[in-house]
NUSEDREN-772641 format. One record per residue (C-alpha): x negated, y, z. Coordinates in steps of 0.1 Angstrom, whole numbers, padded with zeros to 4 digits, always signed. Example, Ala and Ser with C-alpha at 12.3 -4.5 7.8 and 13.67 -1.06 7.14 Angstrom:
BEGIN
-0123-0045+0078/-0137-0011+0071/
//
This chain:
BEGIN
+0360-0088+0099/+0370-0126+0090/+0406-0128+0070/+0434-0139+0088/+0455-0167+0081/+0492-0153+0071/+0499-0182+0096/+0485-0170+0124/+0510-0138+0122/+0533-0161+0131/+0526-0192+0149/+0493-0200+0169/+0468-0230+0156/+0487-0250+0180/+0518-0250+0165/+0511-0250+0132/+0490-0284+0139/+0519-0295+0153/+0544-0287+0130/+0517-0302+0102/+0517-0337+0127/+0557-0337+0128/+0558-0334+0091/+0533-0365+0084/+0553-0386+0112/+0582-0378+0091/+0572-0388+0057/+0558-0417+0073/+0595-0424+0086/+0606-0417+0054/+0584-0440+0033/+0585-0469+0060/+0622-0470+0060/+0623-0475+0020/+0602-0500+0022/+0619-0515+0048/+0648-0514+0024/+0635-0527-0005/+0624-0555+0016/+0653-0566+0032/+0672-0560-0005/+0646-0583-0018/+0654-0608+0009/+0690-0605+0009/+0681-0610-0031/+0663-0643-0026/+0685-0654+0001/+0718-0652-0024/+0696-0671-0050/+0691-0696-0025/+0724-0703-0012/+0740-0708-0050/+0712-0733-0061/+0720-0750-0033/+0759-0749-0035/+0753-0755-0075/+0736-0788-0062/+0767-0799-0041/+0791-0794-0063/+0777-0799-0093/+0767-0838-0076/+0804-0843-0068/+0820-0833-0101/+0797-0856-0116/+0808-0882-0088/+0851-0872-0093/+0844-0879-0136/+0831-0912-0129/+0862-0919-0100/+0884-0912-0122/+0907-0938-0133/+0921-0941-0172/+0963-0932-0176/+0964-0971-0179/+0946-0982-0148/+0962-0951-0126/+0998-0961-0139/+0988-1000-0128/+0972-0988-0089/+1004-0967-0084/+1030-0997-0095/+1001-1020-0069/+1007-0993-0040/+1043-0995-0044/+1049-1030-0036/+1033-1020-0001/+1008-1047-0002/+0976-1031-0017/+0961-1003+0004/+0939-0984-0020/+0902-0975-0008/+0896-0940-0015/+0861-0927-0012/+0850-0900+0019/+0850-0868-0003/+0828-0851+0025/+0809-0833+0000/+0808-0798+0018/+0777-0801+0043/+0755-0774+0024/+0788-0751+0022/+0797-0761+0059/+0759-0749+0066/+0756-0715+0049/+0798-0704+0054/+0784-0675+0074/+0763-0663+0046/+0789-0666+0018/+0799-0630+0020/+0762-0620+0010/+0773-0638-0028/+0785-0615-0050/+0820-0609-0053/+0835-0631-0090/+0811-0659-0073/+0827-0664-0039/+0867-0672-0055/+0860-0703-0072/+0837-0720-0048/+0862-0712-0018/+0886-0725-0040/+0868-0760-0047/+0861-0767-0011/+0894-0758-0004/+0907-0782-0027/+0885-0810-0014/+0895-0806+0019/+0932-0811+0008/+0918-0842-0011/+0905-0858+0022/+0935-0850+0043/+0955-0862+0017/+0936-0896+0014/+0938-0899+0055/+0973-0898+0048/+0977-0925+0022/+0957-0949+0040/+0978-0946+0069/+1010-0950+0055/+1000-0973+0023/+1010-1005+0044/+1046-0993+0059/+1059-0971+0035/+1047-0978-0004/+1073-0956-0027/+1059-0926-0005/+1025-0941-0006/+1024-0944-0048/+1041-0907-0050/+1013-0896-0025/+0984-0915-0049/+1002-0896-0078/+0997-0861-0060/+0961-0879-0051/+0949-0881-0089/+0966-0849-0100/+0944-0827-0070/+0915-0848-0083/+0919-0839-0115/+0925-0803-0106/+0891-0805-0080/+0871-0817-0109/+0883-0785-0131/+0879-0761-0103/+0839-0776-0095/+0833-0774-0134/+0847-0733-0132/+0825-0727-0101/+0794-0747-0118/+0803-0719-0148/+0803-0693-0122/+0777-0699-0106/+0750-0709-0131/+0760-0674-0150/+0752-0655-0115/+0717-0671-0114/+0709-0663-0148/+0724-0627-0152/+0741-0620-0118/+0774-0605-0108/+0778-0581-0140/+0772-0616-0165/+0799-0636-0147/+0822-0605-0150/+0816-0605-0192/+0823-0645-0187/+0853-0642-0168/+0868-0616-0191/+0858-0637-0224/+0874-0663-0205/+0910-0641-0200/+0906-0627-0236/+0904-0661-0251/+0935-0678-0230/+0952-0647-0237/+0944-0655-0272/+0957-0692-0272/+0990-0681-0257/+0994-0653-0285/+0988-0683-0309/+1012-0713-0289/+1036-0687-0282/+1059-0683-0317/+1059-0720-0319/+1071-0728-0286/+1095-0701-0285/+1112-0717-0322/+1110-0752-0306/+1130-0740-0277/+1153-0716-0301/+1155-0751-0319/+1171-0769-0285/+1192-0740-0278/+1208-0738-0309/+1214-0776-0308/+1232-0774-0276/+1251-0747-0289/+1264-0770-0317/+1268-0802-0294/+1288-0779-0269/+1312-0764-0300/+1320-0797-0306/+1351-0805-0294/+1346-0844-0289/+1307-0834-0276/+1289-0851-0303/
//
């Protein structure tokens, strides 16, 4: 008499082929939705890479562009006095450098984290550059003490532009090389060594201003205030 299968005692061929077909449709599940995973990971992956080569590009192009605007102490000092008489109305470039960022805004969340601050920042920045130019241009003709303060604010939020591009240039070119955990080490060699200057500036500035204090203190003891 044939053996038979401890199986059988319990369920008929039928279900046992059946249970056998569920588990196979379930490992299939299994390994289809990893590699669905590591698919879209690999896309998301090539997608980020994408998005900050092509916002290193933009920026990278106007901070270049902002260096060479520019002007020296001298010549910024001589196009303020000009704006002031009200009869030169300066011509300030379009800074509407921001139509790859304009383009992939709904993306930027996919960038990691220490990457999306500084670039939010510099576009920001620009943006309050071009208002501010609309600005001066309107009023340069009718109103030129306002119009030479407002060109002083304009070269200090260049200035300021520039340095925030050349941070998110840093940040960004670190993220494509080593990726969020690199431009975390930068950052933090970045805190440590400001932290570092101030530790070293600090004595001296606080006896310079000890200094001031303690000659006010004499002037002030003074009874005829010399």
């Amino acid at each position: 008499m044939p053996a038979v299968p401890p199986l059988d005692n319990y369920l008929s061929p039928q279900l046992q082929q059946a249970v056998i077909t569920g588990l196979f449709v379930a490992v299939g599940w299994v390994v289809v939705a990893s590699q669905t995973r590591r698919r879209d990971a690999a896309l998301r992956r090539a997608r980020e890479a994408d998005i900050q080569r092509a916002l290193l590009a933009e920026i990278r192009a106007h901070v270049f562009a902002l260096e060479q605007q520019s002007p020296d102490p001298e010549d910024a000092a001589a196009l303020i006095a000009r704006i002031r008489t009200g009869d030169f109305v300066p011509t300030l470039p379009q800074h509407g450098n921001d139509r790859i960022f304009t383009a992939v805004i709904a993306d930027i969340h996919i960038l990691p984290a220490p990457v999306i601050d500084p670039i939010v920042l510099y576009y920001r920045l620009l943006s309050v550059m071009g208002a501010l130019a609309t600005d001066l241009r309107r009023i340069a003709r009718n109103d030129g003490r306002r119009a030479a303060q407002m060109m002083a604010d304009y070269l200090s939020l260049m200035e300021e532009t520039r340095d925030s591009g050349i941070q998110a240039i840093r940040v960004l070119t670190e993220s494509l090389r080593g990726g969020a955990d690199a431009v975390e080490r930068m950052l933090d060699e970045d805190e440590a060594a400001a932290l570092a200057q101030l530790a070293q500036r600090l004595p001296g500035e606080i006896a310079e201003m000890r200094g001031r204090l303690d000659a006010i203190s004499s002037r002030s003891s003074d009874p005829r205030g010399r």
